[in-house]
N, C-alpha and C positions, 0 to 999 in steps of 0.2 A: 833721659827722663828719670825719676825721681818714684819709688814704690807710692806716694804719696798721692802723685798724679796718674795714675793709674785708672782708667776708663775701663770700667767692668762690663759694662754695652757693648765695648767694641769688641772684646772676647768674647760674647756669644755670636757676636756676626763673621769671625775671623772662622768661631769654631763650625758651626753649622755652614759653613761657605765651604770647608773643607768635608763636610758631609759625615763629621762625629759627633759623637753622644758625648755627655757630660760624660758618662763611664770610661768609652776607650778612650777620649782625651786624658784624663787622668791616669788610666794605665801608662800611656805613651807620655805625660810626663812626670811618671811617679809619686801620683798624688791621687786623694779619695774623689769621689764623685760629689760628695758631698761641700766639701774646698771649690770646688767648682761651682757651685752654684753659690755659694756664699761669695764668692768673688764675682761673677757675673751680675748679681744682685746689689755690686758695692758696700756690700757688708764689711768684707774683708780685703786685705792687701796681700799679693804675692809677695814670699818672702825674694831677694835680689835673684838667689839662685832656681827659682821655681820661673821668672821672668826670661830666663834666659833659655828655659826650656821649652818654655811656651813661645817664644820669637823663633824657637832652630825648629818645631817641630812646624808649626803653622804658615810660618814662610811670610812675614811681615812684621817690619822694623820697628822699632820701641817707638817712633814716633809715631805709628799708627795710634798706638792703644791711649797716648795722653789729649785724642780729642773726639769729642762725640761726633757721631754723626747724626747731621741735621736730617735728611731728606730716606729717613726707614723705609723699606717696602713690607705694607702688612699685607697681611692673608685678604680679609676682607675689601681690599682697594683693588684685588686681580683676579682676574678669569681663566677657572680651570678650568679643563674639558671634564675633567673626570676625579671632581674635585671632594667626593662621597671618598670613592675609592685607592684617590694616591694617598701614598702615606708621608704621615706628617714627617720625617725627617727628608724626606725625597722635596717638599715643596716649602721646608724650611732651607734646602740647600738653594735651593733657585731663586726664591728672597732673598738672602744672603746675597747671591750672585749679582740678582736686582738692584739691590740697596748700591752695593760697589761698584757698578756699572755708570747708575744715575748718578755716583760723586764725581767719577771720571767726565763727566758731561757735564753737571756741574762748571767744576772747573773748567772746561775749555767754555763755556758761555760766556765765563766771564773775562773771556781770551781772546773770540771771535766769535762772530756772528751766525749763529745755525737757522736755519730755516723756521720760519713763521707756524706755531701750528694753528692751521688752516681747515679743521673739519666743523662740519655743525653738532647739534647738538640737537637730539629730534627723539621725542618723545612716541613711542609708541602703544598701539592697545589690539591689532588687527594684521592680520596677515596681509591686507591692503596696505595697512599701515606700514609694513618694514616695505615692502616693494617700494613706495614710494621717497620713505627714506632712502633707501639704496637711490632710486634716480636724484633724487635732491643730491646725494653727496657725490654722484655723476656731475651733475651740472657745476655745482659747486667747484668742481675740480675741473672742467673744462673736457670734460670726457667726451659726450653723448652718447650714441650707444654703440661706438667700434669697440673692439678688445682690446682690453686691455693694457696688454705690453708685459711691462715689468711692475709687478707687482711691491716688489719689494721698494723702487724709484714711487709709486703713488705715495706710499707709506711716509718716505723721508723730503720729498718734496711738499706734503705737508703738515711738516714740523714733528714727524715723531719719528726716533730715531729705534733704527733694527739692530737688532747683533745677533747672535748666535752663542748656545752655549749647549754643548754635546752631553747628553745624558745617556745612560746606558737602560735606556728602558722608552717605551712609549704611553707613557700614564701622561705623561705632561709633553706634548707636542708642541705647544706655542703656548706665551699668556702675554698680557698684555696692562696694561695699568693712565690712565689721564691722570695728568696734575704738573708739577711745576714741570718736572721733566716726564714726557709720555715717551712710553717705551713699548717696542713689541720684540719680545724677548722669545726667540723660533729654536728648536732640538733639530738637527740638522743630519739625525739619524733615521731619517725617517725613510723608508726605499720608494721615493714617489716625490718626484718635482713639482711633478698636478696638484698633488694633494697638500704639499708643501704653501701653494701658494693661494688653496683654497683655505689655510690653515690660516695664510696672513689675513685674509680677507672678511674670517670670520671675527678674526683680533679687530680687524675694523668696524666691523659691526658693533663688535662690544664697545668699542670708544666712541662710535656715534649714540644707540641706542639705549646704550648701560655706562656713561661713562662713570657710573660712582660702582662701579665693578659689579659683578655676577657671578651668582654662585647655583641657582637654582636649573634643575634640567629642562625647565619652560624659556629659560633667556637663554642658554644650550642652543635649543634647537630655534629660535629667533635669529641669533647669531647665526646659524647655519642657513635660514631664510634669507638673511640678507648677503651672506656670501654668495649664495647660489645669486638672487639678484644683481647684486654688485656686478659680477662674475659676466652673466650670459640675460643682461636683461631684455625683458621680453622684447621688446620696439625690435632691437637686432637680432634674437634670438627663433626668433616663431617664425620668419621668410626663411632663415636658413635653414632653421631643422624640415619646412615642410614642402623645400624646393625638389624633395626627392619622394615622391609617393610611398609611404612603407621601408622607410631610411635602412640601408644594409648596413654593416659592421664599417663596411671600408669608408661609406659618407659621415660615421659615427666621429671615425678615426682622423678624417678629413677638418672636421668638425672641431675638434682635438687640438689640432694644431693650427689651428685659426683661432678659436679664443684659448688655448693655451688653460684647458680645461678637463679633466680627466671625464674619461669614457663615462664613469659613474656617475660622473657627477651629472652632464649632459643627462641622460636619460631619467634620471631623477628629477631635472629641470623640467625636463619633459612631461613628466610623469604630475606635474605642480602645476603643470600650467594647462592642464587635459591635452597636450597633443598625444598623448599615447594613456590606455586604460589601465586598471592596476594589473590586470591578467598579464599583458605585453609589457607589464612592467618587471613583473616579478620572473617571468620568460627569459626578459633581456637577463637580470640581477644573475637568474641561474647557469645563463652562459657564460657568464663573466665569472664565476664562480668554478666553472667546471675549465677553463680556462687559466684556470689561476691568477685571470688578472686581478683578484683581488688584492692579493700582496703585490702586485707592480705589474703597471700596464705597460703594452709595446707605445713608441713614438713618444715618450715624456720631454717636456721643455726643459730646455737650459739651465743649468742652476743657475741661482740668485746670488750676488753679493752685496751685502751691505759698502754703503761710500761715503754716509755722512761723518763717519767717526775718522775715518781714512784722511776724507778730506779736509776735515779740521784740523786734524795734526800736521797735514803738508801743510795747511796755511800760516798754522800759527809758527813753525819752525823755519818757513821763509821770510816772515818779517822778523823774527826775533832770536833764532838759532838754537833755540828750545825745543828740546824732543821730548815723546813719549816718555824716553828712560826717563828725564828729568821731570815730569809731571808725576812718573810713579815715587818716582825718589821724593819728591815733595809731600804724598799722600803717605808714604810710611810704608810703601809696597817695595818687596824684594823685584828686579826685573823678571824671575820666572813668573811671579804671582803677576805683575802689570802684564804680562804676553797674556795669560789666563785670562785676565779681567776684558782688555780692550780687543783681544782676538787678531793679533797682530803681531809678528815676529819680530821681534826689536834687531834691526842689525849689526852688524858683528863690528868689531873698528875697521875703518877703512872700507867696509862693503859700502858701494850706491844706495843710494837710497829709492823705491820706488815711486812715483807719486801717480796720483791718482785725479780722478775728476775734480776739480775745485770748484764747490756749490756755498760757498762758505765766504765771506770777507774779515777781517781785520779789526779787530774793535779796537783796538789802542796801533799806535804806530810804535817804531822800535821799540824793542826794552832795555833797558839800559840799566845794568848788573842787577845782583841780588838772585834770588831761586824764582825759578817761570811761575808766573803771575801775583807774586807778593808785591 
């Protein structure tokens, strides 16, 4: 590429994806902060040897930078939990992450076939109101009211695709975003599978009830209504918790591993739907407290793995012998940065390859030369 062509957008997306400031990027590649921003802003051009510093420090190829990208994640389109409090370069990094995520899906759309997104769209005004949305997007999905499963399998069966991307902090646990591409983008540091998947579930709430995004601490705790519903809704929930007169730890526990629901959360359920007062509520909160199951309960479920990204790559690389590498290579991504982005190990020459569930079909048949999907 060419100083001339030089896409000053995509350096702020390259830079805040690596979780720097205008400042230490310029430290690290010997240039003012100010340069920075006038280049970002398309004011200005790097001069050839400032480009080459800026490709070895950031870790993506010249061709990244000479094309915009279409498809940005803003602030405003996604749901933070604790969205007053994290800070802004903390949830400009995971934008960033977002942004380059949705290209890589992107591109495989227009590769093979990903799944339908399939949720509604339900406005609400009433704590009646989210319950009954939660069961609508039950029905909808062919649920009724057994447990759930895998939460993560609801998510990408329909249509919106999960990934994971490890933050060293828990300000931002999950967010979530509808539109061309819907995304539930989950922190996988989190020491709690339960809550893990109470976290996916509240992400769901927000794309049914909030899908033009939320920010305020009243769709917070909505979202967190309609997890809790989604979750342990009443019809299935109220025989089971009250099949035991004055429920002890170990039916709690039981309880737990049948809908695959943390002890808190259960009792809080509880606690919403009058089977137990606030006195026995706050009782339970303080054994759990003095217990320390608050940082991590005994009996947690299974971790989750995301499959729809997985399985699109095995698909698209058995009709057409294009891999990941080659998708990153084509988006202007170094292969460490593509393992980064799609959360996927690229293999070494000559290792197997592993494949995974195929949920995915084939949109074009062979390809026949040129770079995957030009």
């Amino acid at each position: 590429m060419t100083v001339e062509n030089f896409v000053g957008s995509q350096l702020y997306v390259a830079r805040t994806f690596r979780g720097y400031s205008q400042t230490q990027l310029a430290k690290l590649i010997e240039t003012v902060p100010s340069f920075i921003c006038e280049i970002e802003n398309c004011r200005k051009n790097p001069s050839r040897e400032l480009l080459e510093r800026i490709y070895s420090v950031l870790g993506f190829a010249p061709t990244f930078f000479c094309r915009e990208t279409e498809d940005i994640l803003e602030d405003h389109q996604c749901s933070f939990r604790h969205r007053a409090t994290t800070p802004q370069g903390l949830k400009k990094r995971v934008l960033a992450y977002g942004t380059l995520f949705m290209t890589l899906v992107h591109r495989l759309r227009s590769l093979v076939e990903l799944p339908t997104y399939n949720l509604p769209r339900i406005q609400v005004g009433s704590t009646e109101d989210i319950e009954q949305a939660a069961q609508t997007c039950r029905e909808r999905l062919g649920m009724g009211s057994s447990p759930v499963g895998e939460m993560t399998r609801v998510l990408e069966n329909s249509g919106v695709v999960v990934t994971l991307f490890s933050l060293p902090t828990l300000k931002i646990d999950a967010f979530s975003r509808r539109g061309p591409v819907s995304i539930v983008v989950r922190n996988p540091s989190k020491n709690s599978t339960s809550r893990a998947l109470f976290d996916m579930a509240h992400e769901l709430g927000h794309l049914v009830i909030h899908p033009d995004g939320a920010g305020s601490s009243e769709e917070e705790a909505e979202a967190d209504r309609f997890a809790s519903a989604f979750l342990l809704p009443r019809s299935g929930f109220i025989p089971d918790f009250t099949a035991v007169r004055n429920p002890q730890w170990i039916h709690l526990f039981e309880m737990k591993r049948n809908w695959r629901a943390s002890v808190a959360a259960i009792i809080r359920r509880a606690r919403d739907l009058g089977l137990i007062d606030e006195g026995e509520y706050k009782r339970r909160c303080c054994y759990l407290r003095m217990k320390g199951w608050h940082k991590g309960e005994p009996c947690e479920p299974a971790e989750e793995t995301p499959e729809t990204l997985r399985a699109a790559l095995d698909c698209y690389e058995s009709e057409s012998g294009f891999t990941l590498r080659d998708i990153g290579k084509q988006l202007g991504w170094t292969p460490e940065t593509t393992e980064e982005i799609a959360g996927i190990p690229l293999p070494k020459d000559n290792e197997p390859r592993d494949r995974g569930l195929r949920i995915v079909v084939p949109r074009h048949g062979k390809h026949e030369g040129g770079e995957a999907g030009e």
